[in-house]
PASEBA-1860 file (N, C-alpha, C; in nm, 3 decimals):
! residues 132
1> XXXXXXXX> 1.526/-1.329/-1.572/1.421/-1.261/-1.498/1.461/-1.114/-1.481 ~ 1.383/-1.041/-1.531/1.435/-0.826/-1.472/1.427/-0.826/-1.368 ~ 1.489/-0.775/-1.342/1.545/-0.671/-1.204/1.431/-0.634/-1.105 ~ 1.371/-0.639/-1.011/1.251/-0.586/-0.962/1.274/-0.424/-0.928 ~ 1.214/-0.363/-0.947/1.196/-0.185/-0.893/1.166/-0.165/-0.788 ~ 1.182/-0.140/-0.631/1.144/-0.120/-0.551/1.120/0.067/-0.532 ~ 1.008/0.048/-0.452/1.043/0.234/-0.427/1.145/0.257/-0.307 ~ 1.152/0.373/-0.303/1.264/0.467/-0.230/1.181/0.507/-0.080
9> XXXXXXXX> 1.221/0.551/0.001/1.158/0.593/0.133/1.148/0.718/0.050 ~ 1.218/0.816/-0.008/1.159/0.929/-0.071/1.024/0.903/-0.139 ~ 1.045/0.853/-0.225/0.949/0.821/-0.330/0.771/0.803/-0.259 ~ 0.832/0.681/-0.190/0.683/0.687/-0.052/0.631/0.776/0.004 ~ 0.768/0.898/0.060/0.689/1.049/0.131/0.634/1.114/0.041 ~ 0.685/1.097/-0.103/0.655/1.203/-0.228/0.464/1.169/-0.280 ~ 0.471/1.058/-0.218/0.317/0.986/-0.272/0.232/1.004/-0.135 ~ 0.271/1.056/-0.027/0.212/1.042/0.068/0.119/1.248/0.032
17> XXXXXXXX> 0.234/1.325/0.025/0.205/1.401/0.008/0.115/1.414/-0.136 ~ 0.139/1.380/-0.233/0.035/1.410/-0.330/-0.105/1.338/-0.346 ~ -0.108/1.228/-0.243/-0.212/1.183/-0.223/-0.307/1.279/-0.122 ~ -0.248/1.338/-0.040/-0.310/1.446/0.007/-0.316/1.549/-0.047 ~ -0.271/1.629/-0.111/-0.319/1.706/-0.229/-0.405/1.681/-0.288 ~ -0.407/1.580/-0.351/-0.548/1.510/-0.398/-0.649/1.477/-0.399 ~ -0.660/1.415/-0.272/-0.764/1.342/-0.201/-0.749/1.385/-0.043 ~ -0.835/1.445/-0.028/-0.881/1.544/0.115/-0.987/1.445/0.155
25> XXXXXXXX> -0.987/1.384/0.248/-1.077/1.278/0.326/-1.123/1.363/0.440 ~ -1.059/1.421/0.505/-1.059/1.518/0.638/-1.035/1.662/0.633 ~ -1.045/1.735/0.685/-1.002/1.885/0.706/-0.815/1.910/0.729 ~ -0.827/1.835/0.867/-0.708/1.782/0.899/-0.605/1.731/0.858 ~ -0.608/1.659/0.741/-0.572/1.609/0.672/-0.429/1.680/0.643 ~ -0.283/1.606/0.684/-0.178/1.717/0.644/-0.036/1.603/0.624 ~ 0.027/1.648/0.484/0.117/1.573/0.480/0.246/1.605/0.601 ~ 0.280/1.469/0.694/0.390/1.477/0.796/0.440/1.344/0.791
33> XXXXXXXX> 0.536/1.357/0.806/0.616/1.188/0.794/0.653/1.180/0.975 ~ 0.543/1.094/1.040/0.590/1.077/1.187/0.707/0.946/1.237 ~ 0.738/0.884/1.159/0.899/0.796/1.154/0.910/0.718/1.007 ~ 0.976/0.763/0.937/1.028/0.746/0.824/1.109/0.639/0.835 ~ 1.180/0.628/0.988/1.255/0.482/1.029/1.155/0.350/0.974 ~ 1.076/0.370/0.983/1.002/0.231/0.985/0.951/0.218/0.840 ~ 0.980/0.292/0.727/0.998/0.269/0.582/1.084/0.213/0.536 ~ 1.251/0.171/0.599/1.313/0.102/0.560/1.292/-0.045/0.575
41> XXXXXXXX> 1.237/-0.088/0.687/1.253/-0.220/0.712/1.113/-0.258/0.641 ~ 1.032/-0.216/0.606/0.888/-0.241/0.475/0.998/-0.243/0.369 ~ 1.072/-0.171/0.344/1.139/-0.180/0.179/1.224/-0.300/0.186 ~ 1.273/-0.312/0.300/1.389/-0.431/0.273/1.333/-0.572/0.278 ~ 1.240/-0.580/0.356/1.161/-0.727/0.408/1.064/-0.741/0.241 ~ 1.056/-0.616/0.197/1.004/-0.638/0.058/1.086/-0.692/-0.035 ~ 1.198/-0.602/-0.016/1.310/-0.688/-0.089/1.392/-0.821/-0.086 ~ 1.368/-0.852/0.066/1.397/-1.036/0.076/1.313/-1.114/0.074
49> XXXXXXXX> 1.229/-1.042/0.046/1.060/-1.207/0.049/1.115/-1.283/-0.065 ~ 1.041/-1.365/0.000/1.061/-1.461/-0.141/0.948/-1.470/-0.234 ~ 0.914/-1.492/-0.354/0.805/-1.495/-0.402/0.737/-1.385/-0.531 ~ 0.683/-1.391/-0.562/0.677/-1.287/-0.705/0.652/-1.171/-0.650 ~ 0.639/-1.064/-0.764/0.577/-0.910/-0.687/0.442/-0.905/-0.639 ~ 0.355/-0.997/-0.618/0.244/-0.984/-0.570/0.209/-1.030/-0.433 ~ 0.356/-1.105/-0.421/0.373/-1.098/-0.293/0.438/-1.011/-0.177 ~ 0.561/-0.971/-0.279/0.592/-0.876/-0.232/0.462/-0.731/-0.213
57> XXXXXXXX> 0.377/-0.720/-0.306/0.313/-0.610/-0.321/0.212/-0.620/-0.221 ~ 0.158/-0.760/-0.156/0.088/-0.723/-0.045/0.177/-0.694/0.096 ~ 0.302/-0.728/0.088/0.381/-0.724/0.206/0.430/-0.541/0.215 ~ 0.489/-0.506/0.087/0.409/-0.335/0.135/0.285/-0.268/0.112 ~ 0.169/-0.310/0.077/0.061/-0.280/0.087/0.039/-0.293/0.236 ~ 0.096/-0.387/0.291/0.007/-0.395/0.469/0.111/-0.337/0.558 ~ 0.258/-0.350/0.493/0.351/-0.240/0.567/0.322/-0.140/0.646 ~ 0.271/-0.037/0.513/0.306/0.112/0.544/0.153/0.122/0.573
65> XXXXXXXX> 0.056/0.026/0.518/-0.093/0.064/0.640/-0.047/0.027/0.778 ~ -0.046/-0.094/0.832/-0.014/-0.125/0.941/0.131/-0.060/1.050 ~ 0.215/-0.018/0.947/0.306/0.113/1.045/0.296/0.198/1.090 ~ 0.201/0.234/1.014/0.136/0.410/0.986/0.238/0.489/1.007 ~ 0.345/0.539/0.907/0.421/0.575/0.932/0.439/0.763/0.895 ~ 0.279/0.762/0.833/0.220/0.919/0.829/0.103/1.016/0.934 ~ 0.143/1.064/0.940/0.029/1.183/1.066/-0.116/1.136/0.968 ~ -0.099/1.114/0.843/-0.243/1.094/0.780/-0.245/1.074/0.608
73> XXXXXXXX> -0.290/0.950/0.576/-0.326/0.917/0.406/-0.249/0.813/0.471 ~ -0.208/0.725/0.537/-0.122/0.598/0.536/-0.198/0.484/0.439 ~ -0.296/0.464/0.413/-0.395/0.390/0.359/-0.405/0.428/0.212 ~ -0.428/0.576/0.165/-0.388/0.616/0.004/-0.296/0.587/-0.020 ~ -0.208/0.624/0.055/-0.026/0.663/0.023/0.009/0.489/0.007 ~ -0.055/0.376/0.109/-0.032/0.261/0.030/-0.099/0.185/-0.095 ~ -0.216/0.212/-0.044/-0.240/0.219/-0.242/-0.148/0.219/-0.369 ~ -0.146/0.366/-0.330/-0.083/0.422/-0.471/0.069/0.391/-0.488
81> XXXXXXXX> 0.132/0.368/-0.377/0.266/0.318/-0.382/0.294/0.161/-0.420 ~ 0.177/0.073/-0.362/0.157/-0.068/-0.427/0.113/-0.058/-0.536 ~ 0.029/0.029/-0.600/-0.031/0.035/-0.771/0.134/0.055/-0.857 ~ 0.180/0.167/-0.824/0.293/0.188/-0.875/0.409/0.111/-0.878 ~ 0.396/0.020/-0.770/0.481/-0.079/-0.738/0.511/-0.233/-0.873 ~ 0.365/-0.240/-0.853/0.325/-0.360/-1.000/0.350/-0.299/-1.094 ~ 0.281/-0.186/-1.104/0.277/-0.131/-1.261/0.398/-0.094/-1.305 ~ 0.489/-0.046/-1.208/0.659/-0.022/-1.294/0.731/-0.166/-1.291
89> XXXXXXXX> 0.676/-0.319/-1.232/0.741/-0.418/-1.272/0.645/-0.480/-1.358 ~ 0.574/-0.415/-1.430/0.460/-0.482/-1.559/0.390/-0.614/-1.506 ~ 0.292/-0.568/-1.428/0.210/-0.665/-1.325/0.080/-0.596/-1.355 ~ 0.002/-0.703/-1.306/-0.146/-0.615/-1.296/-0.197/-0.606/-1.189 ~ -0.231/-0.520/-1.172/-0.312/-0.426/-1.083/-0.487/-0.382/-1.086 ~ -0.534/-0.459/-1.046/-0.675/-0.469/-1.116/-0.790/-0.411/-0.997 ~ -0.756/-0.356/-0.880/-0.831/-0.324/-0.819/-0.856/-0.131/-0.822 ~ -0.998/-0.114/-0.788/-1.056/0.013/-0.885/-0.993/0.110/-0.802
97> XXXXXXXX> -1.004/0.233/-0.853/-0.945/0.361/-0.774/-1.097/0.395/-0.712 ~ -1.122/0.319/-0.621/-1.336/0.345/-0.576/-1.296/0.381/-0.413 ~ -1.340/0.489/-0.340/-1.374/0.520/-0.233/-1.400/0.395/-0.131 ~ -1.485/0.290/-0.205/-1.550/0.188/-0.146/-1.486/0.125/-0.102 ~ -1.386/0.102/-0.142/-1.238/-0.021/-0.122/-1.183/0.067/0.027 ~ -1.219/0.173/0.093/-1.100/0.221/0.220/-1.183/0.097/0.319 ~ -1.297/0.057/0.295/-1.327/-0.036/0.463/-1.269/-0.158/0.425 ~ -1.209/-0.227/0.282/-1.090/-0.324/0.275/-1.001/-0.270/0.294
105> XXXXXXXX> -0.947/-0.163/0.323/-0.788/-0.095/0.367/-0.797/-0.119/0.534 ~ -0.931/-0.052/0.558/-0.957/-0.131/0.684/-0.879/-0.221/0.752 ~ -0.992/-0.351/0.727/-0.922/-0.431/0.716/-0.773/-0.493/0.719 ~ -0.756/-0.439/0.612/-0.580/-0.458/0.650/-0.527/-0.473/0.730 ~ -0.570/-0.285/0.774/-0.523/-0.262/0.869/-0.543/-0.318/1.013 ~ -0.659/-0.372/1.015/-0.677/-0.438/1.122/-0.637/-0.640/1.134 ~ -0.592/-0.635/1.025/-0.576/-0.800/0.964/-0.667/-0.904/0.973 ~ -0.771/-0.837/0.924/-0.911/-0.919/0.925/-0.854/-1.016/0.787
113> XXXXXXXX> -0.785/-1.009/0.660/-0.714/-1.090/0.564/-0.587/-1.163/0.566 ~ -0.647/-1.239/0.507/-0.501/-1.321/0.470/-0.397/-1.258/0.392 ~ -0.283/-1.332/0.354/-0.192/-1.209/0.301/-0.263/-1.296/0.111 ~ -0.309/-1.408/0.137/-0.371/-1.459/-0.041/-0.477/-1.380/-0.053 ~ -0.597/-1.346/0.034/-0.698/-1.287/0.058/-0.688/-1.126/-0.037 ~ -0.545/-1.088/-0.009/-0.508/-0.950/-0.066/-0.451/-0.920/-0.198 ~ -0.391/-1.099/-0.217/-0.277/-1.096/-0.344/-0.402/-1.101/-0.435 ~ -0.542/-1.168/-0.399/-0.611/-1.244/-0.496/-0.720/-1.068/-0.535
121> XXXXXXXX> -0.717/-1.022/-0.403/-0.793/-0.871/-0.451/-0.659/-0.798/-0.579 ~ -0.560/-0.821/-0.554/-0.512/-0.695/-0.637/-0.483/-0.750/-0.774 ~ -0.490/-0.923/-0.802/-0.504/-0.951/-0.911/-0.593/-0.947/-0.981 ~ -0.757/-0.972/-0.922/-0.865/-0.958/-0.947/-0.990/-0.873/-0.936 ~ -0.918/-0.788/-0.841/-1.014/-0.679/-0.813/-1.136/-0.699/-0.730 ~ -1.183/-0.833/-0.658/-1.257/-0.902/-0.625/-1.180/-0.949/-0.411 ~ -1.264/-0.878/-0.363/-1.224/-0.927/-0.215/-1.372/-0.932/-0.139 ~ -1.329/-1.022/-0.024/-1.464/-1.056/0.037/-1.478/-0.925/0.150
129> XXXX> -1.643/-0.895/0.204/-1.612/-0.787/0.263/-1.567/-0.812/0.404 ~ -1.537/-0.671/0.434/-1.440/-0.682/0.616/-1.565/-0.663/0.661 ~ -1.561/-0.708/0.778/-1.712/-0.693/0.915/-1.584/-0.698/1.008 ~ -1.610/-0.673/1.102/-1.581/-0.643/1.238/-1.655/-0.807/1.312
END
């Protein structure tokens, strides 16, 4: 079995910031890392799960939403750090780069899903919608 790739707490601030470069949702909008402490224990609890990378990949997908461990993009910045996550251990990643998908980040964030609910969106691209 290879080696799994995890990212770096760097690597995470480095995506936090270019996701804001990128993608301006707000005015406000400004890359700040408000506790970077709480990126290690998402990387490590990623690294002792048990279970393939898609499990691991929803366990930091809801991490670093649910830590919020940025002044702002916590929700891109997990995205793109879970896309990158599969895709450098040759996984698929099948859910769209669509605006539409932030009220399932939502979600997440609020744990309206299951943690299968999330594995089965990022294999399939297919999730049921969040309501309140």
């Amino acid at each position: 079995m290879p080696e799994i790739k995890y990212p770096t707490v760097e690597k995470i601030i480095e995506y936090n910031i270019l996701v804001l470069n990128l993608i301006k949702v707000k005015k406000a909008d400004k890359p700040e890392v408000i506790n970077r402490n709480v990126l290690y224990p998402i990387i490590n609890g990623c690294k002792n799960l048990d279970g393939d990378i898609y499990n691991k990949a929803v366990f930091l997908l809801k991490g670093i939403i649910q830590k919020h461990p940025f002044a702002s993009g916590n929700r891109r910045t997990a995205f793109i750090t879970t896309k990158d996550f599969i895709l450098s251990n040759k996984g698929r990643f099948k859910i769209k780069d669509d605006p539409d998908y932030a009220k399932a980040m939502q979600g997440i964030r609020e744990n309206f899903y299951k943690d299968s609910d999330i594995k089965e969106w990022i294999l399939t691209g297919e999730i049921h919608e969040f309501k309140r």
